[in-house]
Structure formats: structure tokens, C-alpha cells
C-alpha positions as CSV (number, residue, x, y, z in Angstrom):
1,X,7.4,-0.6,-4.4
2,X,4.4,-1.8,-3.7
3,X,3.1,1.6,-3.3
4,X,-0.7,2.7,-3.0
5,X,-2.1,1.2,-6.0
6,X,-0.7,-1.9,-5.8
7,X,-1.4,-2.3,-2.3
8,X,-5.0,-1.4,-2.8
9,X,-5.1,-3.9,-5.9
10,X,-3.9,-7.1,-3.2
11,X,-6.7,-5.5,-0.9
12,X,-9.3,-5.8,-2.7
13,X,-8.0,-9.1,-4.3
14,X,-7.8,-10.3,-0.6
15,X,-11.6,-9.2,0.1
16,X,-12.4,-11.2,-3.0
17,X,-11.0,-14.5,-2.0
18,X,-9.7,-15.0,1.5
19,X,-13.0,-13.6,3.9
20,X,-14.8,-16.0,6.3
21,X,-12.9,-19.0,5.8
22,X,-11.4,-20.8,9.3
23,X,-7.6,-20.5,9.3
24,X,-6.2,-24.2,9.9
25,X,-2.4,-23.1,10.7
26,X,0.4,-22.2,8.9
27,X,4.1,-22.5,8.6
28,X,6.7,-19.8,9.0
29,X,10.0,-20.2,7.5
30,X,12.0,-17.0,8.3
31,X,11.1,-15.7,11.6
32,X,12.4,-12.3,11.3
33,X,9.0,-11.9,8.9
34,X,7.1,-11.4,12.0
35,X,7.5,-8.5,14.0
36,X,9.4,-9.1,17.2
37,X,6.6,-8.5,19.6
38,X,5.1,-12.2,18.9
39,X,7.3,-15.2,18.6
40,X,6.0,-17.3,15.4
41,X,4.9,-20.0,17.1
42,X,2.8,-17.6,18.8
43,X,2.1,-16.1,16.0
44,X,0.4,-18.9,14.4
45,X,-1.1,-20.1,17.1
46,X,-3.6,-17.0,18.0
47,X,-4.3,-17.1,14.1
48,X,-5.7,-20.7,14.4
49,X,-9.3,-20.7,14.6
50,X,-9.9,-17.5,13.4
51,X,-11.2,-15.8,9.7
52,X,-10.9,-12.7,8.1
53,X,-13.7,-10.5,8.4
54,X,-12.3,-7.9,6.1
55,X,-9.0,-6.3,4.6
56,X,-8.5,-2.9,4.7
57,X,-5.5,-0.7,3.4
58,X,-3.9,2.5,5.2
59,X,-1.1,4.0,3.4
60,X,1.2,0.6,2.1
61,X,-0.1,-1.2,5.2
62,X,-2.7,-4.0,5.3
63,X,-4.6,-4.9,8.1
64,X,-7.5,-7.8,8.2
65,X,-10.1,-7.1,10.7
66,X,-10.0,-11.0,12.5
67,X,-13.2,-12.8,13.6
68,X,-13.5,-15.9,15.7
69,X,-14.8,-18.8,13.2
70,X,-17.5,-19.6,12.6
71,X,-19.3,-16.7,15.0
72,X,-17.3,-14.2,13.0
73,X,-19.4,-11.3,13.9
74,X,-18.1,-8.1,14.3
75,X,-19.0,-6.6,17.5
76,X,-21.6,-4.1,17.6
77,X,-20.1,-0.5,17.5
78,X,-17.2,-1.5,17.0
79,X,-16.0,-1.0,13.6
80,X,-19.7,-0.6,12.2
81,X,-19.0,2.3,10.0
82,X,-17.6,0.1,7.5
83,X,-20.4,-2.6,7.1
84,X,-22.4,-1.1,4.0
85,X,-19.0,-0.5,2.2
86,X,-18.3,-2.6,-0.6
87,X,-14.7,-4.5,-0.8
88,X,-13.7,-2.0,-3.3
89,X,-13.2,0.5,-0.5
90,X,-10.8,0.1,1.7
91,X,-8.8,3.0,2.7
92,X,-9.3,3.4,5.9
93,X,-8.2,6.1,8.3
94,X,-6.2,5.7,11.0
95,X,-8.8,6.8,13.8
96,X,-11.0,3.7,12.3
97,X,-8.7,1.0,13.7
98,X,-10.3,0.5,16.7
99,X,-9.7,-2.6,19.0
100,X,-11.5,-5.8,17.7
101,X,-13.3,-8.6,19.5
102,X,-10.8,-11.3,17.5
103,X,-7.8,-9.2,16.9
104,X,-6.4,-7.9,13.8
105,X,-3.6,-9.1,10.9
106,X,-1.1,-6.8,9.8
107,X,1.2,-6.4,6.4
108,X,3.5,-4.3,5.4
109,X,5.3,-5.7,1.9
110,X,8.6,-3.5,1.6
111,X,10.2,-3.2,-1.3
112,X,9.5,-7.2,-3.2
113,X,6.4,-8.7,-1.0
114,X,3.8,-10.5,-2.0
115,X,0.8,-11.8,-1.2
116,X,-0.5,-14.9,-3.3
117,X,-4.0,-16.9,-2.3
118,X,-2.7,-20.4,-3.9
119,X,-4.1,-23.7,-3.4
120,X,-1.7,-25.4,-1.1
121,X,-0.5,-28.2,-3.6
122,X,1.4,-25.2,-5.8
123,X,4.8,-25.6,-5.7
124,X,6.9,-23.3,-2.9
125,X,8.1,-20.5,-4.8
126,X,11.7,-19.6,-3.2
127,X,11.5,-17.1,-1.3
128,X,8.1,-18.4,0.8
129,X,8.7,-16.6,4.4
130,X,5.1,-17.5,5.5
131,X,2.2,-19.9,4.8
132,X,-1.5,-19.2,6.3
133,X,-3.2,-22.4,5.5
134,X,-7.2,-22.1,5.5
135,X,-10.6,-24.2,4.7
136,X,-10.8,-25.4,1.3
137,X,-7.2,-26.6,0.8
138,X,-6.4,-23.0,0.1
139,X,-3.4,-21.0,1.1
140,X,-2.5,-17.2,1.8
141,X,1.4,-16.9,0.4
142,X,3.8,-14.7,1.8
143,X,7.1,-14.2,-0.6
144,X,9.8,-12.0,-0.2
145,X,12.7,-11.8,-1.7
146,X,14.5,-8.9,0.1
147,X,13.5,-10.3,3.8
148,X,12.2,-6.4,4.8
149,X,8.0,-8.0,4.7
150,X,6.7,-8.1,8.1
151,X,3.3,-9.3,9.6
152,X,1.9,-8.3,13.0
153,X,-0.6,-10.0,15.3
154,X,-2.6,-7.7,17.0
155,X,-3.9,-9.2,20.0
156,X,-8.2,-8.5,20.9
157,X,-9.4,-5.3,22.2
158,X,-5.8,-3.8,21.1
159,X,-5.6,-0.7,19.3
160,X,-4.0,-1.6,16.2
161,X,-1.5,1.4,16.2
162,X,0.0,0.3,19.1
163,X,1.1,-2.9,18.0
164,X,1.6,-1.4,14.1
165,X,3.7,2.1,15.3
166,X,4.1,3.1,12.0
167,X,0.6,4.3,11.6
168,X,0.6,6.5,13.7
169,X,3.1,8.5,11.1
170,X,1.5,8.2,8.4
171,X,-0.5,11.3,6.9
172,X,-3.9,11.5,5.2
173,X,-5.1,9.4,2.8
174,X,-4.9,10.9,-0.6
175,X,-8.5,10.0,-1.6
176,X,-9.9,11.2,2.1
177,X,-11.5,14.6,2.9
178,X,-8.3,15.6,4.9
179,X,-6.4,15.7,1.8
180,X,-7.3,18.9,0.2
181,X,-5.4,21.6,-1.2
182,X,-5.0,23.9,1.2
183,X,-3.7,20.9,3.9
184,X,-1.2,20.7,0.8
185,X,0.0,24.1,0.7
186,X,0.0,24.6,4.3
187,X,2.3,21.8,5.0
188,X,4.6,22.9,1.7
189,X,4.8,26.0,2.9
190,X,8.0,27.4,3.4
191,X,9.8,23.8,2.9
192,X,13.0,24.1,1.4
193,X,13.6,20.7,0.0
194,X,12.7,19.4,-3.7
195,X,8.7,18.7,-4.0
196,X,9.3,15.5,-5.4
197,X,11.3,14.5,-2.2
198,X,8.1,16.0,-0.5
199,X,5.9,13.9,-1.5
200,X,7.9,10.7,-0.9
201,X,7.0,11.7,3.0
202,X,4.3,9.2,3.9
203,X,3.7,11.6,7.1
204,X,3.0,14.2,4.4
205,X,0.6,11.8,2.2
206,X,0.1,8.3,3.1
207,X,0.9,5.6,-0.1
208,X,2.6,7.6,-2.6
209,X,5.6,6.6,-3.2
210,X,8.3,6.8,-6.6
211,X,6.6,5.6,-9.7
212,X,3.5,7.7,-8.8
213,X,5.5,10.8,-7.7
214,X,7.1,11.1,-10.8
215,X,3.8,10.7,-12.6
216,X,1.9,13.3,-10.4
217,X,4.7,16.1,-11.6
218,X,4.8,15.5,-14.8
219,X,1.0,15.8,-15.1
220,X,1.0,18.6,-13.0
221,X,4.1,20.1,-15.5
222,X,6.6,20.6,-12.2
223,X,10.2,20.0,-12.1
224,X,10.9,17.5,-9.6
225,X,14.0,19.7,-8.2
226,X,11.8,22.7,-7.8
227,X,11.7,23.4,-3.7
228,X,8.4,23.4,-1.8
229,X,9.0,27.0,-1.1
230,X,9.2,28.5,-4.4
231,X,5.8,26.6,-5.5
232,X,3.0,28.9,-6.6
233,X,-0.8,28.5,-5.4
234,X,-1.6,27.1,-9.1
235,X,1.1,24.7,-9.2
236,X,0.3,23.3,-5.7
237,X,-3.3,22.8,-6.9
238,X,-2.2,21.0,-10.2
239,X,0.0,18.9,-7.5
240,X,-2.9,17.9,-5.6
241,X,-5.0,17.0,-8.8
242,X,-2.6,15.4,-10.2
243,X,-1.7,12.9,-7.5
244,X,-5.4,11.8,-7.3
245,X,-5.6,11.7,-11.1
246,X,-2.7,9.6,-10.9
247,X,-3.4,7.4,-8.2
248,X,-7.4,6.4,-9.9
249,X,-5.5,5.4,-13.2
250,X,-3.1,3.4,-11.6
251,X,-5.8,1.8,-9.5
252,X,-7.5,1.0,-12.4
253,X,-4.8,-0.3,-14.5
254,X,-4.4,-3.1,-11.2
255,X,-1.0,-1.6,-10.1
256,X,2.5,-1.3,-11.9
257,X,4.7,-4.1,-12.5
258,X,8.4,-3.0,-13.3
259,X,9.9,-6.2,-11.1
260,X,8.0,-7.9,-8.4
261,X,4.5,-6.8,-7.8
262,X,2.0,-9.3,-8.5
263,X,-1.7,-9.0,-7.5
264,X,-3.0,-11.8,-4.8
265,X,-3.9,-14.7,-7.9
266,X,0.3,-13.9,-9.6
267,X,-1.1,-11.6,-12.1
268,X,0.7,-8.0,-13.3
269,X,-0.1,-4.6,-13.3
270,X,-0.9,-2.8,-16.1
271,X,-0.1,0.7,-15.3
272,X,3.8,0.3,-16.6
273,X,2.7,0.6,-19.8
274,X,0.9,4.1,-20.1
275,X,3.0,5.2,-17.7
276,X,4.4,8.9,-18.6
277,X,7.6,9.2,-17.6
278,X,8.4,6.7,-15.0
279,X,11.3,4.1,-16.2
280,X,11.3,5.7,-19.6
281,X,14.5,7.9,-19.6
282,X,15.8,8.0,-23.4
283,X,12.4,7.7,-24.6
284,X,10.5,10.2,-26.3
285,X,7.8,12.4,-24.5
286,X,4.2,10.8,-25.0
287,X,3.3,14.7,-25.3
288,X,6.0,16.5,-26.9
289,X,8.7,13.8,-27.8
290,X,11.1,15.3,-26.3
291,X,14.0,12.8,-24.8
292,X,12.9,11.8,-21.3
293,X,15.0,12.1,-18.8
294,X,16.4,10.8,-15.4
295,X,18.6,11.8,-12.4
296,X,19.1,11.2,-8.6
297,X,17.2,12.9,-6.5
298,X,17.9,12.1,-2.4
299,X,19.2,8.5,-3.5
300,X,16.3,8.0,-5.8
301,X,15.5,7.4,-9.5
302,X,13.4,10.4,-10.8
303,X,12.2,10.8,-14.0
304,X,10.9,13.8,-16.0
305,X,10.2,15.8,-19.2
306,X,12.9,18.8,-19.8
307,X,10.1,20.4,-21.9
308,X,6.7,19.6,-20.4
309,X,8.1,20.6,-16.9
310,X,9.0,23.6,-15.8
């Protein structure tokens, strides 16, 4: 947690608020939030005099395409494909992420980060690890209250996978063209480990994680234990509807909130609350009131219907 709806929710929340105003400074009060190859200092410093020409999301990561203010024009050819695309679409794939003229942003929130646009007189909440300060008296928050957040600086005309490694492990994007069934069988093929520990793999599918696993086999009326190998063609295809089906509902509902996702102005998701089986063990089945259920599965909580699954 946050996994790909609530990532995308604090996109397009970012695109909303935060574009084309001039970054003033910042503070950073745990260094160990910034990735090690920039010192903070540094960090802030190449920020300064710059705006955010527009947020994108790959898999759980963020990344703002950086302008220098108050030019702030993205360089011809460079990043073009995106410029009739509204702020509501922002997955991007990997091969998109080409150098900028100003440099890029990067996110990655872990398990309890968030990202809050506040005005700058609001009160530090305790676990503040870094404070983008910009035009307006406004403020771009980063809390987190495990310490595993980072943020990158990309510098110009660097490709952004090189300063963010992990994207180049990430797999398709479960809303791109990549991501069709048969990619999904191929790579299940002959795997001998549970599906729902399967599709925890963000090289398999980039941004699903727990909550939305468990929702994605229950719809698609899968046993969580079953192993890639003994999947049928029709179960692999409810799979693959499923986690799209899944993932647009979630979206919609703004993200989950079971602990510490908030979206970018400290509001909760919605999902939680139609969710099917996820954090529901001992209730009954919204289908067929059976008990739901929930065990450990590779060190993590899974959740399930004994009846609707099979």
C-alpha cells in the first residue's frame, strides 16, 4: 500500500493542483528520503527555479516531467506524445520516459507515504520527511511514517530509468495494449507458485499489489493457492478481466483507505467499503454469505471466499 489506484488517485490530484507554479525551495528533514545519488542540499537546489510540467504514474512510481519557470516548455519531440492527453491519463510506459530539457521528479511511497499539496501555514504533521515549497504560499508535503518513501532528482537530458533502476523491472501496465491475455498466459505458463503470489510480481504486472490481488481472484472465482501451472485457458482469461475490472472500480472509488493512504488534499478512499473480500475475514460473502476467510500466503494477508472460489 499505496498500490495502483491510489497512486493514480495522488496523480491525477497532483495534475490538478501542483503544474506550472515556480518552486521556491524546500526543506528536507530526513535525508535518507532522497535517494543516495543526490545529497539534499543538492537535491533542493536543482529543484529551485523550476515547475512541474506534468505528473505521470508507472506502476507505484511517480515521476513529474520538470520545466524551467516561467519558459516551461517542453521541448519539441521530446515527450510530445503526451500533450493532447488530459490529466486523467497518466500511465505511462516505460519507453515514454525520455530525457527532459529540465529534468524529472521521482516518487515512490512504500508502504505509508504520502503526498499532501497544503498551504504552508498547516501545521507539520509528524512524520514530514520533505517540504517542496512553491508560488502562492503553497506546499507539496511528503509524510512517512515508516521512513521506506524515497524521491529522486533526475538530472536534464537523463534518461529517467537510469537514475529510477526500478523501472526498468517493472512489467506492463495493466490498462496498456501489452497487457493482454495471451502475454498473461504465456508468462503463467508452467509457473509453479500460487497465482496470487504471481501477480504480486510487479515485473509480471506493474501496480497491482495485495488489496487488489485478492479482489481480482475472487471476481475471477480462483483460489489464491491454486499454482500458475494448473490454471486453465478460461480461468486465465477471467484473471485478466478481472484485474482490469478491479483496478477501474478502485480508481473510481479514489483508492482504498484501510490505514494511511490519503489522496494529495488528506481525503480517503472509498474502495474499502465495496470491497469483496479484502480485510473482511469472518464476514459473510457479499455473494453467497459464506464466512470469508484469510490465511498467509508468502508472508502476506490473503483473503478469499471458500465457496465462490474454487
Amino acid at each position: 500500500m499505496p498500490e495502483l489506484p491510489e497512486v493514480e488517485t495522488i496523480c491525477r490530484g497532483l495534475n490538478q493542483a501542483t503544474l506550472d507554479r515556480e518552486m521556491l525551495g524546500g526543506d528536507v528533514l530526513l535525508n535518507s528520503t532522497i535517494a543516495r545519488s543526490i545529497s539534499a542540499t543538492d537535491f533542493l537546489t536543482k529543484l529551485k527555479g523550476k515547475s512541474i510540467a506534468r505528473w505521470y504514474r508507472r506502476g507505484k512510481y511517480l515521476l513529474a516531467e520538470l520545466s524551467q519557470f516561467p519558459e516551461g516548455e517542453r521541448e519539441k519531440g521530446k515527450g510530445g506524445e503526451f500533450r493532447d492527453q488530459t490529466p486523467s491519463s497518466s500511465p505511462v510506459p516505460s519507453s515514454f520516459l525520455l530525457p527532459s530539457k529540465a529534468g524529472w521528479l521521482g516518487v515512490h511511497l512504500r508502504m505509508t507515504g504520502q503526498l499532501l499539496w497544503v498551504n504552508r501555514s498547516e501545521s507539520l504533521q509528524k512524520h514530514a520527511r520533505v517540504r517542496l515549497f512553491f508560488e502562492g504560499n503553497q506546499e507539496l508535503r511528503f509524510v512517512d511514517q515508516r521512513t521506506f518513501g524515497q524521491m529522486w532528482y533526475v538530472p536534464p537530458e537523463t534518461e529517467v530509468s537510469s537514475t529510477v533502476i526500478g523501472l526498468k523491472l517493472l512489467g506492463p501496465e495493466p490498462f496498456s495494449d501489452e497487457f493482454t491475455t495471451e502475454y498473461l498466459t504465456r508468462k503463467l505458463h508452467r509457473r509453479a507458485r500460487p497465482i496470487k503470489t504471481a501477480l504480486l510480481d510487479q515485473a509480471l504486472i506493474a501496480g497491482l499489489g495485495n488489496i487488489y490481488a485478492d479482489e481480482t481472484l475472487f471476481l475471477s472465482g480462483v483460489m489464491p493457492t491454486t499454482l500458475c501451472a494448473d490454471l486453465t485457458a478460461e480461468q486465465i482469461g477471467r484473471i485478466h478481466t478481472a484485474i482490469i475490472q478491479v483496478l477501474q472500480k478502485a480508481i473510481e472509488s479514489g483508492g482504498t483507505t484501510f490505514s494511511n493512504f490519503l489522496n494529495v488534499q488528506g481525503v480517503n478512499g472509498n474502495y474499502g467499503g465495496v470491497a469483496w473480500v479484502y480485510n473482511r475475514a469472518g464476514q459473510p460473502c457479499r455473494t453467497c454469505s459464506a464466512t470469508i476467510e484469510r490465511i498467509k500466503l508468502a508472508g502476506r494477508s490473503t483473503h478469499f471466499c471458500p465457496a465462490c472460489q474454487q
